[in-house]
C-alpha positions as a LaTeX table, in Angstrom:
\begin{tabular}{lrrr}
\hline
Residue & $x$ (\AA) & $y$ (\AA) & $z$ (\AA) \\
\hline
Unk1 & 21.56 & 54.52 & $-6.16$ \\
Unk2 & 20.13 & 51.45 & $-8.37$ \\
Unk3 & 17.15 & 50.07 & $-8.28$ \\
Unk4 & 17.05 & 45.90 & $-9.59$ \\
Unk5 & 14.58 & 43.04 & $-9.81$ \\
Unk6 & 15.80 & 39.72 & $-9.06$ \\
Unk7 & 14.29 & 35.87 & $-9.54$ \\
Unk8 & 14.58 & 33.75 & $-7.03$ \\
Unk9 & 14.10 & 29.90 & $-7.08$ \\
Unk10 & 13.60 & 27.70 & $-3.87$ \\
Unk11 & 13.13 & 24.39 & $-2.32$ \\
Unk12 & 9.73 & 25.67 & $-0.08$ \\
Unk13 & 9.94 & 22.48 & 1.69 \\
Unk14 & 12.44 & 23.41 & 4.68 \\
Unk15 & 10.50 & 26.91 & 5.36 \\
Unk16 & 7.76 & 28.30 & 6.67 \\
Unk17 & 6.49 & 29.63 & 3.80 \\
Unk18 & 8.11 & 33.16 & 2.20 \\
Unk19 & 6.68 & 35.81 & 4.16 \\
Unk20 & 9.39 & 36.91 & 6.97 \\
Unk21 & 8.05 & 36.14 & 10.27 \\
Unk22 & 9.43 & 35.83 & 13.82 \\
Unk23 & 11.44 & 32.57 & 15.14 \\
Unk24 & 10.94 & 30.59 & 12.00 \\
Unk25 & 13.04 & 30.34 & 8.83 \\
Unk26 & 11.29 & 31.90 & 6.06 \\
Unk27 & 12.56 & 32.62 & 2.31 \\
Unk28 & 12.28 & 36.44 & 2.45 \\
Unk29 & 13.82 & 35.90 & 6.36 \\
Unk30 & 16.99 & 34.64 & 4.80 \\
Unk31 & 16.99 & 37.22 & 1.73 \\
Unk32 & 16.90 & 39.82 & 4.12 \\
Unk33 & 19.55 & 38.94 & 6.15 \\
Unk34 & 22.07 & 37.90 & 3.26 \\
Unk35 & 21.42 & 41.21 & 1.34 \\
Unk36 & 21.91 & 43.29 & 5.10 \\
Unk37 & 25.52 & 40.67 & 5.50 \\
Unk38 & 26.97 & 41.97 & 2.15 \\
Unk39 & 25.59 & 45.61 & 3.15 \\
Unk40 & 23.28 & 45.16 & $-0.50$ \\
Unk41 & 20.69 & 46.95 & 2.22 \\
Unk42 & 20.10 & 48.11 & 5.69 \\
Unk43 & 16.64 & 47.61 & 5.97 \\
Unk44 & 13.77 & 46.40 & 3.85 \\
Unk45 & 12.01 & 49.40 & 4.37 \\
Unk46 & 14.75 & 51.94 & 3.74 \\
Unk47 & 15.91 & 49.58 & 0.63 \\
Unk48 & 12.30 & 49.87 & $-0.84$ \\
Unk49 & 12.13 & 46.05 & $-0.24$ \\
Unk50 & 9.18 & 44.71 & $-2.78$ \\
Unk51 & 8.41 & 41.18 & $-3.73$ \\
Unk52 & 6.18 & 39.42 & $-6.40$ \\
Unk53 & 4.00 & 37.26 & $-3.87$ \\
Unk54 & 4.04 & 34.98 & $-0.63$ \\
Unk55 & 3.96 & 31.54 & $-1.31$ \\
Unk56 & 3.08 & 29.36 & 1.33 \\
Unk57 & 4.79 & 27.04 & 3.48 \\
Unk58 & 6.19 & 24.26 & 1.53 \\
Unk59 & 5.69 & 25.84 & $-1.86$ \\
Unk60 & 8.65 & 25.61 & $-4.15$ \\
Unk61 & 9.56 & 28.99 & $-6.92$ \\
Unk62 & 11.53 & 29.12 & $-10.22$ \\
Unk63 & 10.35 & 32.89 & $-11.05$ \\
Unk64 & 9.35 & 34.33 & $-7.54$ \\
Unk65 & 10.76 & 38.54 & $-8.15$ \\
Unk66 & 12.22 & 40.65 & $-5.33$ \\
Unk67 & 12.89 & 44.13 & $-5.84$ \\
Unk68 & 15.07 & 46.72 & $-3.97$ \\
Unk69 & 17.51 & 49.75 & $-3.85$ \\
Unk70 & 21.03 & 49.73 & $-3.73$ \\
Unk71 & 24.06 & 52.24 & $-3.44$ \\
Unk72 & 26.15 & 49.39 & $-4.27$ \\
Unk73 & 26.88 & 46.83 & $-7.52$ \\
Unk74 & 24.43 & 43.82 & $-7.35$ \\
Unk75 & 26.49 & 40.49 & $-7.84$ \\
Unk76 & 23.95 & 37.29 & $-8.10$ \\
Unk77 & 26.67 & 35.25 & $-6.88$ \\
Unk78 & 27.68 & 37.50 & $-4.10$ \\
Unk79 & 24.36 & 37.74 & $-2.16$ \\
Unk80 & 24.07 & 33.68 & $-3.42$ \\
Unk81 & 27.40 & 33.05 & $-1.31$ \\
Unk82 & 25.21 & 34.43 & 1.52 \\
Unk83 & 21.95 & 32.31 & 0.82 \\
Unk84 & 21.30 & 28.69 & 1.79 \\
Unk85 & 21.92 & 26.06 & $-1.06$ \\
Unk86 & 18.01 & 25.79 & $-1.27$ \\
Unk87 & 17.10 & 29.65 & $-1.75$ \\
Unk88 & 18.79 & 31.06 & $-4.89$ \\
Unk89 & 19.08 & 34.10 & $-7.24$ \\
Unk90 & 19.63 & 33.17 & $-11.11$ \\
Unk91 & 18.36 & 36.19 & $-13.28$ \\
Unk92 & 18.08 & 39.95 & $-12.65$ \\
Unk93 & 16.67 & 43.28 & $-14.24$ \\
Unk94 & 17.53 & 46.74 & $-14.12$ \\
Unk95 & 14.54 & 48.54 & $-13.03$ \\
Unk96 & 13.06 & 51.89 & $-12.72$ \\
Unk97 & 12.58 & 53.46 & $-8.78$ \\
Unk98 & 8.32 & 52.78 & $-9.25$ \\
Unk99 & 9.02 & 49.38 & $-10.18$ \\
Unk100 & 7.03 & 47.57 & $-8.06$ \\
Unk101 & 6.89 & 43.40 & $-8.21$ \\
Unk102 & 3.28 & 42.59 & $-7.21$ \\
Unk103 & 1.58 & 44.27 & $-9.98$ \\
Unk104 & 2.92 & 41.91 & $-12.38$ \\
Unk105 & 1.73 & 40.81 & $-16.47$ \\
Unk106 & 1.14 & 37.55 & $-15.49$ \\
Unk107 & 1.61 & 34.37 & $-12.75$ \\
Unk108 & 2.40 & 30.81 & $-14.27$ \\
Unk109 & 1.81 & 28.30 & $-11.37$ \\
Unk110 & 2.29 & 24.30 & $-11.66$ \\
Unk111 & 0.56 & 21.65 & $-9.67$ \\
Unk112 & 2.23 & 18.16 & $-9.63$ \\
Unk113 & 0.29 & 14.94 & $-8.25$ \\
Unk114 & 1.04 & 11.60 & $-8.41$ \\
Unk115 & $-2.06$ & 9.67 & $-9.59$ \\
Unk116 & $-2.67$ & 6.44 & $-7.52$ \\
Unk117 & $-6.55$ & 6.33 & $-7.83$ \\
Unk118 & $-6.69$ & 6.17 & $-11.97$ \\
Unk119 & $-7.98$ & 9.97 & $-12.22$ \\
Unk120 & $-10.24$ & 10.50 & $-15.37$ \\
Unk121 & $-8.25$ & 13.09 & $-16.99$ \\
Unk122 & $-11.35$ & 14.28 & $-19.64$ \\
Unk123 & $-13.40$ & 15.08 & $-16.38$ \\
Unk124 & $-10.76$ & 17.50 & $-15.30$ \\
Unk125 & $-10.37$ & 19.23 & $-18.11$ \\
Unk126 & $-13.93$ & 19.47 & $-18.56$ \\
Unk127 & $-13.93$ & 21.13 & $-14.67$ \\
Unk128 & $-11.37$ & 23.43 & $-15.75$ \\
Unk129 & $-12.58$ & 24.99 & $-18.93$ \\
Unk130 & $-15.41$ & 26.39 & $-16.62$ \\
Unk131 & $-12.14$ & 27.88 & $-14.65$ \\
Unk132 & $-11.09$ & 29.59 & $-17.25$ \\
Unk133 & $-12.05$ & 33.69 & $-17.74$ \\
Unk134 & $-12.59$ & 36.12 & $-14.91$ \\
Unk135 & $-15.00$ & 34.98 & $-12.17$ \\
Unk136 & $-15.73$ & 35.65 & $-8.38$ \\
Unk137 & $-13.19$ & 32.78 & $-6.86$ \\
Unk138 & $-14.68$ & 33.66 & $-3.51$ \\
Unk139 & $-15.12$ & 30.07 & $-2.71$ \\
Unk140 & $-11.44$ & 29.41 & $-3.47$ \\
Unk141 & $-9.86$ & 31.73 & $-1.27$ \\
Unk142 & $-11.52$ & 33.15 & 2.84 \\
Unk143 & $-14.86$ & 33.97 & 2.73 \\
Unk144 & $-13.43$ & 37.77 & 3.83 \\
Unk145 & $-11.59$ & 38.52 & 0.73 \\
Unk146 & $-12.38$ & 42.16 & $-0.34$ \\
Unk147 & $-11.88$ & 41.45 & $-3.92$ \\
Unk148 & $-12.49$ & 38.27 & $-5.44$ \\
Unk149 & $-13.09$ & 39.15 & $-8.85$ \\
Unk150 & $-9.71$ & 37.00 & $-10.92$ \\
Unk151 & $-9.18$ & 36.37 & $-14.56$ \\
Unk152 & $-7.44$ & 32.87 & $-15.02$ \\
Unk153 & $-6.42$ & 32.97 & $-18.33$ \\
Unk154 & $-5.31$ & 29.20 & $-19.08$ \\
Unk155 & $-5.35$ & 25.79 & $-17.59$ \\
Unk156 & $-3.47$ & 22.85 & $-18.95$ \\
Unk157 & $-3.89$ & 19.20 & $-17.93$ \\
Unk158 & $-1.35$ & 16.82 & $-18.83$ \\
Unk159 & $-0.22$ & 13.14 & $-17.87$ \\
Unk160 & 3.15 & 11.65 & $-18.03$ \\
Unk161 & 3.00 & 8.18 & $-16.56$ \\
Unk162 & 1.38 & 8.32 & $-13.39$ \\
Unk163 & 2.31 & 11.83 & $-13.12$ \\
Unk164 & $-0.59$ & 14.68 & $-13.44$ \\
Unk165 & 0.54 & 17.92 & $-14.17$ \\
Unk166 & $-1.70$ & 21.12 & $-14.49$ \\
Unk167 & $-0.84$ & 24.10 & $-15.32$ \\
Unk168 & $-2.50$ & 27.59 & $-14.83$ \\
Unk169 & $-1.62$ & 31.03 & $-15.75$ \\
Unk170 & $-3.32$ & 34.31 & $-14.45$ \\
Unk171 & $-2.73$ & 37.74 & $-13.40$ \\
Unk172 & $-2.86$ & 37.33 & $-9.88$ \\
Unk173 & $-4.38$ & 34.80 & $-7.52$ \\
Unk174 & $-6.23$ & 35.02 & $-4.20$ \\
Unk175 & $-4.57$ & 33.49 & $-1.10$ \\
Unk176 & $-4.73$ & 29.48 & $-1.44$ \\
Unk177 & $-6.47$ & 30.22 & $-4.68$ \\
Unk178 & $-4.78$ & 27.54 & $-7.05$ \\
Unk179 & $-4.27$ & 24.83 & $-4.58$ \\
Unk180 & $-8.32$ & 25.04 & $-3.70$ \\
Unk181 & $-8.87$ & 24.95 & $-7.63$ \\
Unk182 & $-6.59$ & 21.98 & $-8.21$ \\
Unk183 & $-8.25$ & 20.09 & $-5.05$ \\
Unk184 & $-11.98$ & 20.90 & $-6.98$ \\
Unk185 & $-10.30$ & 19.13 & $-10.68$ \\
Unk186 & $-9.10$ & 16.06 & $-8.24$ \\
Unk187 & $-12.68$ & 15.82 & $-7.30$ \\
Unk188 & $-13.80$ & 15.63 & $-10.75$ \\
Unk189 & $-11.05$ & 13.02 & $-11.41$ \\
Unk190 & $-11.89$ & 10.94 & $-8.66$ \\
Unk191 & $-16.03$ & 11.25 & $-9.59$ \\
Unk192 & $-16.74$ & 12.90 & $-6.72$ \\
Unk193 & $-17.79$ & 16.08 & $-8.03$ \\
Unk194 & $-19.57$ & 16.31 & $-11.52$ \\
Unk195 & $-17.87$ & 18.93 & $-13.82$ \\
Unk196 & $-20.79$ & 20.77 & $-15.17$ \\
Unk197 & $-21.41$ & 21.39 & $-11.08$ \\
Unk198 & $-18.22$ & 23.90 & $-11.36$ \\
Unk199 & $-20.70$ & 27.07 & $-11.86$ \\
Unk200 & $-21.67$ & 26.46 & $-8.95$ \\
Unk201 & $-18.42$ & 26.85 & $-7.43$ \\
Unk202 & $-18.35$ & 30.09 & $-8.92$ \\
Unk203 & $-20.87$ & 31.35 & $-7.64$ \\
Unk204 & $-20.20$ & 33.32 & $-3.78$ \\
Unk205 & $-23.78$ & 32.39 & $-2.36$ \\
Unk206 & $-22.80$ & 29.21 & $-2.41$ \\
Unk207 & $-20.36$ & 27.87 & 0.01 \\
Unk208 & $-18.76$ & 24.43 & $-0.12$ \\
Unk209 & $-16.23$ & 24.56 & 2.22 \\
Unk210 & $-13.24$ & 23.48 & $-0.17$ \\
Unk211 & $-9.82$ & 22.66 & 1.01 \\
Unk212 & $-6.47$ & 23.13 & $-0.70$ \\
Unk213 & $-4.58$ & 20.42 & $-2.36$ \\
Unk214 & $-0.87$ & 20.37 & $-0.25$ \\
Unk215 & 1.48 & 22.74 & $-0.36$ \\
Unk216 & 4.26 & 20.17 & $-1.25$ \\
Unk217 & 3.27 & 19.84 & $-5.07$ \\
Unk218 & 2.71 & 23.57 & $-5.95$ \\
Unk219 & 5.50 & 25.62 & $-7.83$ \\
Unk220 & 5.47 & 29.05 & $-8.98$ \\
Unk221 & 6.90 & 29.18 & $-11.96$ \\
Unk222 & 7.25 & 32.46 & $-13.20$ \\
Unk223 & 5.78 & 35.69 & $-12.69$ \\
Unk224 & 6.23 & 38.61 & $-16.07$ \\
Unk225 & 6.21 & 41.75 & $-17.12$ \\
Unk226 & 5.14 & 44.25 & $-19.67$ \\
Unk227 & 8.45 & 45.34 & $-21.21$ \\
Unk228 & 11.07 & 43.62 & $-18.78$ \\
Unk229 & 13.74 & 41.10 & $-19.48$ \\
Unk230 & 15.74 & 39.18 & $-17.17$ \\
Unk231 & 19.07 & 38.36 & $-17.91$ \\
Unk232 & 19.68 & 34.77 & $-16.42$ \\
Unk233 & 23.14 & 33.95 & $-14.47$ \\
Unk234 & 24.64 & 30.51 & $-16.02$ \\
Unk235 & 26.82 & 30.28 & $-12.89$ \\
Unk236 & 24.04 & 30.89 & $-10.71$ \\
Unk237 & 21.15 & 28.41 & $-13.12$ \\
Unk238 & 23.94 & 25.42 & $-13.27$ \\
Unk239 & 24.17 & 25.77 & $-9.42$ \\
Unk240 & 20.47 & 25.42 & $-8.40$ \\
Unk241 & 20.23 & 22.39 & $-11.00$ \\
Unk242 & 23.40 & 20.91 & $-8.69$ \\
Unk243 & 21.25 & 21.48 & $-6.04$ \\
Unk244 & 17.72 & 20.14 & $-7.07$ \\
Unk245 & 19.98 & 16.91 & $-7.95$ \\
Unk246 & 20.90 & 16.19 & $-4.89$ \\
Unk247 & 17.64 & 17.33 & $-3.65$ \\
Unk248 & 15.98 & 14.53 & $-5.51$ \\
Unk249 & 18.42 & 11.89 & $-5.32$ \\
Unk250 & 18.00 & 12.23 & $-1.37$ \\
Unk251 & 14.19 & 12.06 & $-1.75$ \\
Unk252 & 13.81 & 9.14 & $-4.06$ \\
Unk253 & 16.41 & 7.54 & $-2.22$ \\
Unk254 & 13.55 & 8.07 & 1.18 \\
Unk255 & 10.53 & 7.02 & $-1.38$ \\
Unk256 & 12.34 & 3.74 & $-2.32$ \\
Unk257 & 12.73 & 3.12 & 1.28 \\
Unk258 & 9.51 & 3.76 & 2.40 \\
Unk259 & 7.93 & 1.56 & $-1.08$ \\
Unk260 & 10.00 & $-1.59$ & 0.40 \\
Unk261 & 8.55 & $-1.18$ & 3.67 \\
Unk262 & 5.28 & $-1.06$ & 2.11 \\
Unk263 & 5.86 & $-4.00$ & 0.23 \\
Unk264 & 7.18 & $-5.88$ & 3.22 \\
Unk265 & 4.27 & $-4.88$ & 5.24 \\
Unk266 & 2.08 & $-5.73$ & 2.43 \\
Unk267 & 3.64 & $-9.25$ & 2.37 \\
Unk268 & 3.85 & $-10.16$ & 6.01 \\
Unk269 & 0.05 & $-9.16$ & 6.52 \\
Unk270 & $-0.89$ & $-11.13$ & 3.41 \\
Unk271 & 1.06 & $-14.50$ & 5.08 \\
Unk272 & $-1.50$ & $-13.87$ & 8.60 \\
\hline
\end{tabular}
C-alpha cells in the first residue's frame, strides 16, 4: 500500500465545476472513474480519496493536488490514457498516509481580463494593497461562512497589451473569494468604486452585495507544501501544452469570427 499526491491541470470550461456530482461531468467525476478503470482504486472513500480544493464551474487548474491510496504502481500516463484530453496529471509526490491536500502552504490563483473600458491600473493596485494581510473577507464569500478570517499574502497587477493580469497568493480562500475580490479591483478600474472605500469592504457589518468576476478567466495555479516536491512528467507536461494548442487555436479561430461579425454589423448599421 502507497500513498501519492498528484497535480492535475484542466480546461474548467467543458465541466461543471470539480466537485463530483450526479448527471453532470465534473473533473473529480472523471478522476474517479479513470483511477476505478485501471483498478488505481475502488472507491474514493476506501482509497482515502483527498483533494486540494473545488474550483468552480468553468475554472481552469495547473497545480490543483489529489491524493489517494494504492496497492498498485501509479503510472501518470496510465490513469492519463484513461482521462479526457482536457483533464490531465503531469507531476506526482510520494506521500505519507496523513497527507492530506487541503491543508496546504499556500494557493497561487490568476485572474485574466481583457481590458476594453481603459481600466486605471494605479487605482487597482491602490484597492489591492488594502487586500493584502489577514482580514474578515465575509463580504467576499456567503454571508453564512463560519470562518472568514483569511490572510492574502500578495497581489500583483500587471498589463500586457490589453491584457490585465492579477495575481494573488494565500493560504486558503473562502468559496468565490478571489473572483468577488477581482470584481471589487475592476470597480476601482472602471471609477466606480474609490480605493480608499476598500476598508469598508472589510468590514462584515457592512454588506454590499458583491458579485464574482466569471468563472471563465480564473486559474489556479498552484497549490504548495511545507517540505514536498513534485516530480513533473515531461511526457505528460508536453501533452497538455499539445492540448491547450489546439484549445486556443479553436477559440481564437471562434473570436476572429465573432470580431468580423461585429465589424460587419458595425458597418451595415453605420450605412442606415
Amino acid at each position: 500500500m502507497r500513498k501519492v499526491a498528484l497535480k492535475v491541470a484542466y480546461i474548467g470550461s467543458n465541466f461543471s465545476g470539480f466537485q463530483r456530482q450526479a448527471d453532470v461531468p465534473t473533473v473529480e467525476g472523471e478522476i474517479i472513474k479513470a483511477l476505478q478503470e485501471i483498478e488505481l482504486i475502488e472507491t474514493p472513500d476506501a482509497s482515502g480519496f483527498s483533494i486540494a480544493g473545488r474550483t468552480d464551474k468553468g475554472v481552469h487548474a495547473m497545480g490543483n493536488v489529489v491524493a489517494f491510496r494504492s496497492e498498485n504502481e501509479i503510472r501518470i500516463n496510465q490513469i492519463n490514457k484513461a482521462l479526457p484530453s482536457e483533464v490531465q496529471f503531469i507531476a506526482k509526490a510520494p506521500v505519507h498516509f496523513g497527507f492530506r491536500p487541503r491543508y496546504a502552504l499556500r494557493r497561487y490563483y490568476r485572474y485574466i481580463m481583457v481590458d476594453f473600458e481603459g481600466l486605471d491600473i494605479t487605482k487597482m493596485q491602490i484597492a489591492s494593497e488594502y487586500m493584502v494581510g489577514t482580514h474578515n473577507f465575509l463580504n467576499f464569500s456567503k454571508r453564512s461562512e463560519r470562518n472568514p478570517i483569511r490572510t492574502v499574502e500578495s497581489i500583483n497587477i500587471s498589463k500586457n497589451g490589453q491584457t490585465i493580469i492579477v495575481d494573488v497568493v494565500g493560504q486558503s480562500f473562502l468559496w468565490k473569494m478571489v473572483r468577488k475580490m477581482i470584481m471589487v479591483l475592476y470597480q476601482c478600474g472602471k471609477g466606480e468604486i474609490d480605493p480608499e472605500r476598500i476598508p469598508e469592504y472589510l468590514n462584515p457589518h457592512y454588506s454590499p452585495g458583491l458579485k464574482p468576476m466569471p468563472s471563465s478567466g480564473l486559474i489556479l495555479m498552484d497549490v504548495e507544501y511545507k517540505n514536498l516536491k513534485f516530480r513533473y512528467d515531461k511526457y505528460a507536461v508536453d501533452l497538455f501544452i499539445s492540448t491547450l494548442k489546439e484549445e486556443f487555436e479553436k477559440t481564437f479561430n471562434q473570436a476572429m469570427v465573432e470580431q468580423s461579425l461585429l465589424q460587419n454589423m458595425i458597418e451595415l448599421q453605420e450605412k442606415k
